[in-house]
C-alpha positions in Angstrom: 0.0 0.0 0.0 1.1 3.0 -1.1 1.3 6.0 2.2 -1.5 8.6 2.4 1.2 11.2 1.6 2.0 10.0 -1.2 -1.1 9.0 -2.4 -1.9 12.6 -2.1 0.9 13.6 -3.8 0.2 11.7 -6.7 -3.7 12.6 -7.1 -3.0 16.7 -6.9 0.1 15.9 -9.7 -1.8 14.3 -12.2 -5.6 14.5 -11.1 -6.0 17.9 -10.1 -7.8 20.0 -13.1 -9.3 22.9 -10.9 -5.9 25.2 -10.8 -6.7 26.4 -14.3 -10.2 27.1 -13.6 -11.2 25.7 -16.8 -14.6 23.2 -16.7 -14.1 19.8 -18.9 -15.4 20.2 -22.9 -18.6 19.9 -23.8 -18.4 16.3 -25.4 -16.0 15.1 -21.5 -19.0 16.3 -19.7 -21.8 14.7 -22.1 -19.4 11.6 -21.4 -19.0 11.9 -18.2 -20.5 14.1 -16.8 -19.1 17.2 -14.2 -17.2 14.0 -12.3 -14.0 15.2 -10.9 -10.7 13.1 -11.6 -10.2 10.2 -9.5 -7.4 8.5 -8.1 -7.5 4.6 -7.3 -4.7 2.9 -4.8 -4.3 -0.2 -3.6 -1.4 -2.8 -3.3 1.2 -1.0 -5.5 -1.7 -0.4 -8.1 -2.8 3.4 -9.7 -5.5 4.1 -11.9 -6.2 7.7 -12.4 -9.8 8.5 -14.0 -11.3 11.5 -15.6 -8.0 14.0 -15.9 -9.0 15.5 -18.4 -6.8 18.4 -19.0 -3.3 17.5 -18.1 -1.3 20.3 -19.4 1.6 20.9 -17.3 0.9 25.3 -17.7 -2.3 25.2 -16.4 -2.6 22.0 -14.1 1.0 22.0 -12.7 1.3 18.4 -13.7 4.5 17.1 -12.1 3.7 13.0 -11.6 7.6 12.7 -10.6 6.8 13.3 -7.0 3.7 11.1 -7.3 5.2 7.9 -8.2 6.1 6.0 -5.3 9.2 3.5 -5.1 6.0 0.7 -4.2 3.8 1.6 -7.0 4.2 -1.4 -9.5 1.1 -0.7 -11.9 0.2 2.0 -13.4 -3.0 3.1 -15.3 -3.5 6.4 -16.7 -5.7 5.2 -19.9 -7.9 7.7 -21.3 -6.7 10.5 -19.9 -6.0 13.6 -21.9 -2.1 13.9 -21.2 -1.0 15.3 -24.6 2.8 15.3 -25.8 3.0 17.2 -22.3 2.3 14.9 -20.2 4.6 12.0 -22.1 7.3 14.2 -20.8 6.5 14.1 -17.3 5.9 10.6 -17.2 9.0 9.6 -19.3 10.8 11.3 -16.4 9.8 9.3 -14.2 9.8 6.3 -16.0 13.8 6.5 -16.5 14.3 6.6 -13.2 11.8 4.1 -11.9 12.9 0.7 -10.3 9.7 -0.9 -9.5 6.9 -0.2 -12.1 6.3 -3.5 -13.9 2.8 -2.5 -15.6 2.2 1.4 -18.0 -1.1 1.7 -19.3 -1.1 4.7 -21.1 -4.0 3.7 -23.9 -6.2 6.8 -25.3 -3.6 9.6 -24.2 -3.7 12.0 -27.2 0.5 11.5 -26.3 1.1 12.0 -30.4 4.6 10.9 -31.3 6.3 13.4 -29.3 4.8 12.0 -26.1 5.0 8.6 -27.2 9.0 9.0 -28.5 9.7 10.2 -24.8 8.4 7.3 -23.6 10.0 5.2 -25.4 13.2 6.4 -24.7 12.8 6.3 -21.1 11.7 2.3 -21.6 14.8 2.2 -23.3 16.9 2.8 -20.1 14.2 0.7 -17.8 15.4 -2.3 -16.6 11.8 -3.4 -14.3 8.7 -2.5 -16.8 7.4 -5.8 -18.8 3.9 -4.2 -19.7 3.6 -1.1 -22.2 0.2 -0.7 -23.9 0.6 2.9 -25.9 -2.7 2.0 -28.0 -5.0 4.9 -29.7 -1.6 7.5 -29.0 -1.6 8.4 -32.8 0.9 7.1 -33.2 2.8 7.2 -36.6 6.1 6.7 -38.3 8.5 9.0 -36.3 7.1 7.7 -32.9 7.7 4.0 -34.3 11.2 4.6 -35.0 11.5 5.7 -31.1 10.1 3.0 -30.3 12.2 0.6 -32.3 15.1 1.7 -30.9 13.7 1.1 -27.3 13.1 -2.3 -28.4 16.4 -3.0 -29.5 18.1 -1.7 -26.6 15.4 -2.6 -23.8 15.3 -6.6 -22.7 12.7 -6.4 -20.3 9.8 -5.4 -21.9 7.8 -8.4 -22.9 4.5 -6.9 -24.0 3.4 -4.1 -25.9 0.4 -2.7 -27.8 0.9 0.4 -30.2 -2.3 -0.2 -32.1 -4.1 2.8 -33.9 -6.9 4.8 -33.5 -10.4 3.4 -34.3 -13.3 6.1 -35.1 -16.8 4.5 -34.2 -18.5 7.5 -35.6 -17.5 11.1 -37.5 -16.7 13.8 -34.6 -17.2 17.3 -34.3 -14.3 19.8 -34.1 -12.9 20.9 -30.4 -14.7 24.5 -29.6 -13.5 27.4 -27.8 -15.1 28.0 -24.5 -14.5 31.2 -22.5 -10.8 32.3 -24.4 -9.4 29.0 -23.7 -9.3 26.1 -26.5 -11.3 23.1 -24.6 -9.3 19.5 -25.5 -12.1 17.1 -26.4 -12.2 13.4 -25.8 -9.1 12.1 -27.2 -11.9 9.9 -29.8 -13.4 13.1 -30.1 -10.2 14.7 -31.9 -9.0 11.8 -33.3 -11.8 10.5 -35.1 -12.2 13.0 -37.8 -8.6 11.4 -39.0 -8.4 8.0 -37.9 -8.2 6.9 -41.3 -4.8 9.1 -41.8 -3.3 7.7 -38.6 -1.1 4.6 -37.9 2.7 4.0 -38.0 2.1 2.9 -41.7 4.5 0.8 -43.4 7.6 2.7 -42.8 6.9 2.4 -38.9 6.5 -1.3 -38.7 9.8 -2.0 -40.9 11.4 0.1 -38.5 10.0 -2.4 -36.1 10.3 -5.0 -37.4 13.8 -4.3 -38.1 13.9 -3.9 -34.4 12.5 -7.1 -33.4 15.5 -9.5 -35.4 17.5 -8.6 -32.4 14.7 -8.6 -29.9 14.3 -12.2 -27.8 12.3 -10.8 -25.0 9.0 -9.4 -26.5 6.1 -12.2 -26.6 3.0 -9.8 -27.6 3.5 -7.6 -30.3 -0.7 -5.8 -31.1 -0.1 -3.5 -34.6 -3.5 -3.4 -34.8 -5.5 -0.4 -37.3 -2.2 1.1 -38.2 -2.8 1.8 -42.5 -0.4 -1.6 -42.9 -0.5 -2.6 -46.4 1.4 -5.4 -48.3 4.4 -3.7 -48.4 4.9 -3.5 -44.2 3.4 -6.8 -44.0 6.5 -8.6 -45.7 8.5 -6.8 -43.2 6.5 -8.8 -40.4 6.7 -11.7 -42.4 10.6 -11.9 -41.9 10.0 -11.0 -38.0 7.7 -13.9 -37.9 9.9 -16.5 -39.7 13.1 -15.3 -38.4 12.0 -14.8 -34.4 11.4 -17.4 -32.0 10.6 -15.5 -28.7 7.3 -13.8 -30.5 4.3 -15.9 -29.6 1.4 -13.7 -29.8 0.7 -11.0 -33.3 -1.9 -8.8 -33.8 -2.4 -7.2 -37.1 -6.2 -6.4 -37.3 -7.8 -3.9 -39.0 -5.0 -3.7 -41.6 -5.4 -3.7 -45.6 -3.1 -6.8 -46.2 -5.3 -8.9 -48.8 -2.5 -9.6 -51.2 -0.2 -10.2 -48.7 -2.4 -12.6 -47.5 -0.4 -15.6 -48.4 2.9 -14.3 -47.7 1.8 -13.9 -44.1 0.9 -17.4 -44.3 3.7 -19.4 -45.5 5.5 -17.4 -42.6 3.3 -18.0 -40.0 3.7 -22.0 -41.4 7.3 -21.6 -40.9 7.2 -20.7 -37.4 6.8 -23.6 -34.4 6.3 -20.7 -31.6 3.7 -18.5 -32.9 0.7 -19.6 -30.8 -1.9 -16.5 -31.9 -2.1 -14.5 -34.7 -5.5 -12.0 -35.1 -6.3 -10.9 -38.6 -9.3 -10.0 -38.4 -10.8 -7.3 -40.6 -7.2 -7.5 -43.3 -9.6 -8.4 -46.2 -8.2 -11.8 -46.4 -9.3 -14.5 -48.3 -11.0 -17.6 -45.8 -8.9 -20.2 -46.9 -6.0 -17.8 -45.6 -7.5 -17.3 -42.5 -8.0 -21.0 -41.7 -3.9 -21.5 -42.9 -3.5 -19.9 -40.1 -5.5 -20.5 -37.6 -4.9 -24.3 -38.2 -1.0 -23.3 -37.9 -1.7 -21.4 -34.7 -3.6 -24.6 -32.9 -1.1 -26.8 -34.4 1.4 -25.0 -32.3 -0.7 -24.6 -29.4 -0.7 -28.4 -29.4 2.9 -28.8 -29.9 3.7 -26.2 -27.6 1.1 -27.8 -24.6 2.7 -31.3 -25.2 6.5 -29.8 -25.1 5.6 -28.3 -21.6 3.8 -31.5 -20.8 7.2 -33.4 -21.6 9.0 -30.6 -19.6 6.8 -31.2 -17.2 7.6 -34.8 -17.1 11.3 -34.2 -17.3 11.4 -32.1 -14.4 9.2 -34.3 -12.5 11.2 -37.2 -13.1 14.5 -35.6 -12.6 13.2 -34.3 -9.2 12.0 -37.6 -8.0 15.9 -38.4 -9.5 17.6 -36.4 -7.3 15.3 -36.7 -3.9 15.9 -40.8 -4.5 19.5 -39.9 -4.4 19.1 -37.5 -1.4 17.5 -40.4 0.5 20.0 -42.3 -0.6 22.4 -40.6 0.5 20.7 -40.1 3.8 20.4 -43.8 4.4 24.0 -44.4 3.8 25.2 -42.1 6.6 22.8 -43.0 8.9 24.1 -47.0 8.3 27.6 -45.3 8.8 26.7 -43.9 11.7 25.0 -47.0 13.1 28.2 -48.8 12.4 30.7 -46.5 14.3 28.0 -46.5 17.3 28.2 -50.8 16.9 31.9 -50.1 17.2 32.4 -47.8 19.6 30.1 -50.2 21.6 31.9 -52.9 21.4 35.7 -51.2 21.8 33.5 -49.3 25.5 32.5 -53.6 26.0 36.1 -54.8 25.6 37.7 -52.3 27.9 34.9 -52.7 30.5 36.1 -56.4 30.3 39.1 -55.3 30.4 38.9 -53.4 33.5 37.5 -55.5 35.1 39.7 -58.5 34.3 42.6 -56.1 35.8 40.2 -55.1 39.3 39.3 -58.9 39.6 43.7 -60.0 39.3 44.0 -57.0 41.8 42.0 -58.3 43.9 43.4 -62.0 44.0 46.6 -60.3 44.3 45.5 -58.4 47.8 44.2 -61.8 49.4 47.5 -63.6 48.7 49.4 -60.2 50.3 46.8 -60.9 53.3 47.7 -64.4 53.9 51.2 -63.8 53.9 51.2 -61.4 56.3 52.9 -62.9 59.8 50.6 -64.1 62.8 51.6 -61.1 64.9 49.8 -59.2 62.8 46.1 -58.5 64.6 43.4 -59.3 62.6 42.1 -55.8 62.4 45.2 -54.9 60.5 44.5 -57.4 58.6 40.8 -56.4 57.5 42.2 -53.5 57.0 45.0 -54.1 54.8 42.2 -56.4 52.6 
């Protein structure tokens, strides 16, 4: 549990929207309505709710005072940080030797906010979980991220995916002098289908992950991938052997459909791959998901057999423990045996000796001349 102090600390640094005197959009408060930002602790968890306006000008956000050396997950989703608030955070990230867990999904970070974090993962030696979807993210934030992923070994999971518009949105509107952010879907949406790291971003990536052997969840999802970043992922997916779960939804890969697929037959670790919505053709789609189960299967009976191994080897080495155990205890039952014996003889021994004394006392006695009184005598015996 995190202390009240600092628990404080962190909800006035990056809940606190009142210092600007500015009320929520129009669309935040049809949303959600006037509720003020939250702030959830409990066993090393954060989840901050409803910041809507995180600018660090108005709302003196400062989270590096806020992050406790016990806080190991952190969620900040869909909270209107801006490029801004990356910056802060990326701070902190750096520096950070706990946080395992960064949910930082629906941000408006852009690729400023989302390159500063990035480079901060890239000198973290603790966080595993990273999920940066619906950042807008796009080609120079993916290179950033590339790099983290070649130089970062921790990080095992991470979610870039794009931004998905359910429905056109209006603009933002200016309220009282002051530009209101809307919801981050509310800004986003009127471009979603410009958005994405594209195919330049995931060859960057993917260029990334031939070195990578750490990363195990890799979700591209709805980021305007076409054939020609698709091969790129291809060669990831034949080449890499730590990768085990891939999403790619909501990309236009038809043609590169069956190059996607002979990869994904090439690979024996590759237990998931989502395409849905990539306008492939069916008999794609089951290629794959037939190659995924096949390695599910493989994979389950390999850790079965592991299982077995391990088992057997244990039950291996506690036989020999006992083993070993019995011998020293026969050891020691034989030096007790023969120490018995040797404290037998020389009580025999000794005795032998007291009993030849004795004999030898009465003959002295006997000897002894008549003058002697017979009370000397008892005493001498």
């Amino acid at each position: 549990m995190l202390s009240r102090n600092v628990t404080a600390t962190l909800y006035h640094s990056m809940c606190r929207a009142t210092t600007c005197g500015r009320r929520p959009p129009p669309r935040w408060r049809k949303r959600y309505g006037e509720l003020s930002p939250r702030l959830i602790v409990s066993a090393g968890r954060a989840i901050v709710t409803h910041a809507w306006c995180m600018r660090r000008d108005c709302c003196r956000y400062n989270p590096t005072a806020g992050v406790s050396a016990k806080l190991t997950h952190l969620d900040m989703s869909t909270n209107f940080l801006e490029p801004e608030g990356g910056y802060s955070l990326a701070t902190v990230i750096r520096g950070n030797g706990t946080l395992t867990s960064l949910n930082l999904a629906s941000c408006y970070l852009k690729n400023d906010g989302v390159a500063a974090i990035a480079n901060a993962v890239a000198h973290n030696t603790t966080l595993i979980r990273l999920n940066l979807a619906d950042n807008v993210i796009q080609a120079p934030a993916a290179r950033a991220l590339a790099k983290c992923l070649a130089a970062n070994t921790t990080l095992t999971w991470l979610n870039v995916g794009g931004v998905v518009a359910d429905e056109p949105e209006a603009p933002a509107e200016e309220i009282e002098g002051n530009f209101a952010q809307a919801s981050f879907k509310a800004y986003a949406g009127s471009f979603a289908s410009s958005t994405g790291m594209g195919d330049d971003g995931v060859r960057a990536l993917a260029e990334a992950l031939k070195h990578n052997r750490t990363l195990f969840h890799l979700d591209v999802c709805n980021n305007c991938i076409t054939t020609a970043g698709i091969d790129a992922l291809c060669a990831v997916v034949r080449d890499n052997s730590s990768l085990s779960s891939l999403v790619v939804a909501g990309n236009d890969i038809g043609e590169g459909g069956p190059q996607l697929a002979d990869a994904v037959d090439s690979n024996t670790t590759l237990l998931a791959v989502d395409v849905k919505e990539c306008k492939l053709l069916p008999d794609i789609e089951s290629r794959i998901e037939a190659r995924c189960r096949l390695n599910q299967k493989t994979t389950t009976e390999a850790q079965d057999r592991d299982l077995l191994e391990a088992s057997r080897a244990r039950a291996e080495k506690d036989m020999a423990q006992l083993n070993g155990d019995v011998r020293d205890l026969r050891r020691q039952l034989a030096e007790a045996t023969a120490d018995g014996t040797r404290t037998h003889a020389k009580q025999a021994f000794v005795s032998e000796q007291m009993e030849a004394a004795m004999q030898q006392a009465k003959v002295g006695v006997a000897v002894l001349p008549v003058a002697v009184s017979p009370h000397l005598q008892q005493r001498v015996w």
